[in-house]
C-alpha positions as CSV (number, residue, x, y, z in Angstrom):
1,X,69.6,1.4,-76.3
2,X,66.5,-0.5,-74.7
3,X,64.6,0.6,-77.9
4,X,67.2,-1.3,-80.0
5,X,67.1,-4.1,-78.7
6,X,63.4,-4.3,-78.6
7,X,63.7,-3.8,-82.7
8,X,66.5,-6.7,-82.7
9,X,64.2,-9.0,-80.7
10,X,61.3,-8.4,-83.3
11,X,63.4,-9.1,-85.8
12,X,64.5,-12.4,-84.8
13,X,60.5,-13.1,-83.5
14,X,59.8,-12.1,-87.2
15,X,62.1,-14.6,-89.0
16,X,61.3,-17.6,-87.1
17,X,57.5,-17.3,-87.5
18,X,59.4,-17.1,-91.3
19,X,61.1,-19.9,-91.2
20,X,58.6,-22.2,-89.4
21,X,56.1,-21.2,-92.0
22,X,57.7,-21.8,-95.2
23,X,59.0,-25.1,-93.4
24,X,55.3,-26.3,-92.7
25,X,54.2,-25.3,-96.6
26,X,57.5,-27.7,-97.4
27,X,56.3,-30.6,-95.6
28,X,52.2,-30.4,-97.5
29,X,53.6,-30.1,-100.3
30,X,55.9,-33.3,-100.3
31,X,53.1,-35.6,-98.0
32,X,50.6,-33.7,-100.7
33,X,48.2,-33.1,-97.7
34,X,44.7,-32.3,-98.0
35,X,41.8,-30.8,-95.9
36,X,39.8,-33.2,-94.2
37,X,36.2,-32.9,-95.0
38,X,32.9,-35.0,-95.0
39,X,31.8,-37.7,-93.1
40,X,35.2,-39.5,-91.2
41,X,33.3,-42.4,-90.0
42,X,35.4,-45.4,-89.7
43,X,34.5,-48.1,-92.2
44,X,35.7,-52.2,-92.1
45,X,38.7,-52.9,-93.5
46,X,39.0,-55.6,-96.3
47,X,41.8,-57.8,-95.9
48,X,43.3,-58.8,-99.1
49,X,45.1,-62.2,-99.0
50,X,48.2,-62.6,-100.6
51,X,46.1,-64.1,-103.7
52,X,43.8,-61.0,-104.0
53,X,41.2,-62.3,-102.4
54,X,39.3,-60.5,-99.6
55,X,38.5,-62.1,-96.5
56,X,34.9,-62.6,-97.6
57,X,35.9,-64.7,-100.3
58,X,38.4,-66.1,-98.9
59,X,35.7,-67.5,-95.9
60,X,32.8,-68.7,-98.8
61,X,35.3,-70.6,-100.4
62,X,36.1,-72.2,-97.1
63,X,32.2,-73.0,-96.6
64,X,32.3,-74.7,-100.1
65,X,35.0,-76.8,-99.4
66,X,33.6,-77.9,-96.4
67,X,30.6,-78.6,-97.7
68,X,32.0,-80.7,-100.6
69,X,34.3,-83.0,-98.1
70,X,30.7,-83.4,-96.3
71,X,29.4,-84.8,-99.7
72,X,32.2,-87.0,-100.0
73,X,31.8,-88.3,-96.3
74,X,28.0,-89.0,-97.0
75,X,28.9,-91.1,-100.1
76,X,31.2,-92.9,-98.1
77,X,29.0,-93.8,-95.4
78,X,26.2,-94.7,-98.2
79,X,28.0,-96.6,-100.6
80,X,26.4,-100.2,-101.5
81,X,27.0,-103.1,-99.3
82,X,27.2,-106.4,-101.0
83,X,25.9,-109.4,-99.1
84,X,27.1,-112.4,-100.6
85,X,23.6,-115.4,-99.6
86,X,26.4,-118.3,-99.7
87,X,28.5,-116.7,-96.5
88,X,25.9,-115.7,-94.9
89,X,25.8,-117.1,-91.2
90,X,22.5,-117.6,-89.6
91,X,20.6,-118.2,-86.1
92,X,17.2,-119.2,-85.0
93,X,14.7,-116.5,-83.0
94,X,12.3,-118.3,-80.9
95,X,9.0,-116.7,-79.9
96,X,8.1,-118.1,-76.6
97,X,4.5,-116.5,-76.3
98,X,3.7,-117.9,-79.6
99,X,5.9,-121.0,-79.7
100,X,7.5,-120.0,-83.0
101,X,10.9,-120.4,-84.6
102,X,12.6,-119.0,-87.7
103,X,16.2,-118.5,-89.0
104,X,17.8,-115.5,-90.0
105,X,21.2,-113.9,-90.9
106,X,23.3,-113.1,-88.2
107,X,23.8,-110.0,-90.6
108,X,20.6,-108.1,-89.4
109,X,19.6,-106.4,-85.9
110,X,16.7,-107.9,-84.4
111,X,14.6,-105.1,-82.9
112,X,11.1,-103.9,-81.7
113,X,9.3,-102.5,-78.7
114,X,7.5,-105.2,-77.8
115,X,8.6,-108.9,-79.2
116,X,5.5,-110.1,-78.9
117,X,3.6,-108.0,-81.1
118,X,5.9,-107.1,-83.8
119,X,9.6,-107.8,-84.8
120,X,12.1,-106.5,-87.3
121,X,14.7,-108.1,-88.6
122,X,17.0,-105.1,-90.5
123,X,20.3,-105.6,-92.3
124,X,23.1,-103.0,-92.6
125,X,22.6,-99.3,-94.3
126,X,23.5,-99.5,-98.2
127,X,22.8,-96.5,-100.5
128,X,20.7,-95.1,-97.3
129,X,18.4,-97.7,-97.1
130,X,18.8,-100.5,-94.6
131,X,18.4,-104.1,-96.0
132,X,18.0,-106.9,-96.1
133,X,14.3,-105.8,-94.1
134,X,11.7,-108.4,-93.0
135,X,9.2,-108.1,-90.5
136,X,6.8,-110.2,-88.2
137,X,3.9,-109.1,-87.3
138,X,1.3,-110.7,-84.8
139,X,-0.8,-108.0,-82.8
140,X,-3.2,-108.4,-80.4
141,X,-5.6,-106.4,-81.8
142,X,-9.2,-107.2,-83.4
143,X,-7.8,-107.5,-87.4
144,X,-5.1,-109.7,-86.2
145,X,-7.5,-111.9,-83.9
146,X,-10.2,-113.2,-86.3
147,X,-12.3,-116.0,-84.3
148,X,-12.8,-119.1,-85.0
149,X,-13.7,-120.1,-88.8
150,X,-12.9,-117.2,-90.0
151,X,-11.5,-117.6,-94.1
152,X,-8.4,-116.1,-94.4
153,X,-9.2,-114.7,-97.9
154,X,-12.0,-113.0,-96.5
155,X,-10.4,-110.8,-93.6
156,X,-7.2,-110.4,-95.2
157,X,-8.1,-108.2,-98.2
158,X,-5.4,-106.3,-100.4
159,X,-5.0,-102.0,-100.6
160,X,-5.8,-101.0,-103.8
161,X,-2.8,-101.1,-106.4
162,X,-1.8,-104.6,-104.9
163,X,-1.2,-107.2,-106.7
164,X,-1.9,-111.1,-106.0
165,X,1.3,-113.3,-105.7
166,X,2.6,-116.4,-106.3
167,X,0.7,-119.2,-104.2
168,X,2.9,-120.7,-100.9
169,X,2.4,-122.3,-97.4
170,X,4.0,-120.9,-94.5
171,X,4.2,-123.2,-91.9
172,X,2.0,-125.8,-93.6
173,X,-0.8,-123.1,-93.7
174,X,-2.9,-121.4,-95.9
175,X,-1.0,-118.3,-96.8
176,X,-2.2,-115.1,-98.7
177,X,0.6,-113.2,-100.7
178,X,0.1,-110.0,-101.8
179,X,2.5,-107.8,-103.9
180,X,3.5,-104.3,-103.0
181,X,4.6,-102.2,-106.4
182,X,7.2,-99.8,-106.2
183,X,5.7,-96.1,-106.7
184,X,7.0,-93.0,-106.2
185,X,6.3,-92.9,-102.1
186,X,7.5,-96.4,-101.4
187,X,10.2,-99.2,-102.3
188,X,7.9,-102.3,-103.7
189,X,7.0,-105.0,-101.2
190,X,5.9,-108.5,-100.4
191,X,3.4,-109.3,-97.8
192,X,2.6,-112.8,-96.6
193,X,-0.8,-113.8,-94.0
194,X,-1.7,-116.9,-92.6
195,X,-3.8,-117.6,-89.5
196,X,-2.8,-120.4,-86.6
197,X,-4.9,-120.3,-83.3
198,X,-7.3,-117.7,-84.2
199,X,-4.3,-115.5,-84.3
200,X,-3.2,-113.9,-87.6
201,X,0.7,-113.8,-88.7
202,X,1.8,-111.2,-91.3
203,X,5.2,-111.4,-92.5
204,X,6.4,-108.2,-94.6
205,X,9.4,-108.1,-96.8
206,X,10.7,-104.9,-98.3
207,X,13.0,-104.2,-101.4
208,X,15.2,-101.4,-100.3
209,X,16.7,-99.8,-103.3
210,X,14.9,-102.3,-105.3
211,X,17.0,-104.6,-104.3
212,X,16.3,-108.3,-104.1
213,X,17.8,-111.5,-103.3
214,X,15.5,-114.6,-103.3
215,X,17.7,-117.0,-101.9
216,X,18.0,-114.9,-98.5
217,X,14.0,-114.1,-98.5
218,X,13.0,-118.1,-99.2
219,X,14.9,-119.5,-96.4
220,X,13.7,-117.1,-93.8
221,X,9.9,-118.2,-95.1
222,X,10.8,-121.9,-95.5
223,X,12.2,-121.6,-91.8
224,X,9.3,-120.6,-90.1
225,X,7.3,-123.2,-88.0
226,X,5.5,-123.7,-84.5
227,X,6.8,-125.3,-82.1
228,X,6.3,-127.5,-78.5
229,X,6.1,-124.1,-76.2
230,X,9.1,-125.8,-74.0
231,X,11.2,-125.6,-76.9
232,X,10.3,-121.8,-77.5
233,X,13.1,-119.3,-75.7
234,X,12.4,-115.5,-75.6
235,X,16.3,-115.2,-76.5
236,X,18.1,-116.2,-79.8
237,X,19.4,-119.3,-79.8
């Protein structure tokens, strides 16, 4: 009896090994699985966009876009300012120390370290260059003090490539004009010396973008004089 049952139990131990094999072959063969073999490291996925494009892509053409709204920013900020000499407003700068006066466009900044050695009168940035620029320039060094009976053609002698310009009188002075060509390294410019008081005045002009306006540059030359030293204020008037 006991060695009947023990066959029956077999038996049954027999078919479910069966039946859980052929079960397991079943499932391979409809998932098709395959050994797993070689090197499993993990690699990055690529994200695929719902255009097709991976995320790689997708972030360069991000980096190009941005880079061409910068462009259009920058030629924003640089486009060309028109200045318009008949609405321009202006003001007088009085040098105390060296009890001079000139006018000049209410337009520009006037800036410098040190007022009394050197001042710049600069306009607004057009085309990334800042104009209208004119400058006055009155140092304290030994070029700039000459002596007494010194002749200003002389001291004041031109860099090579500079050309002499028209003759004028600053101030009722004497005035040497030389002429600045533009060259590949800097915009063309026009420079102006005259000497009062043993002290020598350069004024420079600079043509920014080649640009020019006459008008404006004549009345800032035809404006400068000397005056009483009471009348003469460190601020603008």
């Amino acid at each position: 009896m006991f060695n009947k049952k023990k066959k029956l139990f077999s038996g049954l131990l027999v078919m479910s090994f069966v039946l859980v094999f052929t079960s397991a072959c079943q499932k391979a063969e409809v998932y098709d699985i395959e050994p797993i073999t070689g090197d499993q490291s993990i690699e990055e996925p690529v994200f695929i966009d719902e255009e097709g494009i991976d995320e790689e892509g997708a972030e360069e053409g991000i980096e190009e876009d941005v880079e061409n709204d910068a462009e259009i920013v920058e030629e924003g900020i640089d486009e060309e300012v028109n200045i318009i000499f008949e609405d321009l407003e202006w003001k007088n700068y009085n040098n105390k120390l060296l009890s001079y006066s000139l006018q000049y466009p209410t337009i520009v900044n006037v800036m410098g370290d040190d007022l009394d050695q050197h001042i710049e009168f600069v306009g607004p940035l057009s085309n990334n260059e800042w104009w209208p620029r004119v400058s006055v320039s009155h140092y304290s060094s030994d070029f700039y003090r000459p002596g007494e009976g010194v002749e200003l053609s002389t001291w004041v002698k031109p860099f090579p490539g500079y050309e002499l310009g028209d003759e004028i009188s600053i101030a009722g002075l004497e005035t040497l004009h030389y002429i600045q060509v533009k060259t590949p390294q800097a915009w063309g410019a026009d420079y102006y010396y005259f000497i009062k008081d043993n002290q020598l005045y350069n004024i420079t002009i600079t043509h920014g973008n080649d640009k020019q306006d006459w008008d404006l540059y004549n009345k800032i030359l035809n404006s400068f004089i000397f005056i009483d030293t009471e009348e003469a204020e460190d601020v603008d008037e």
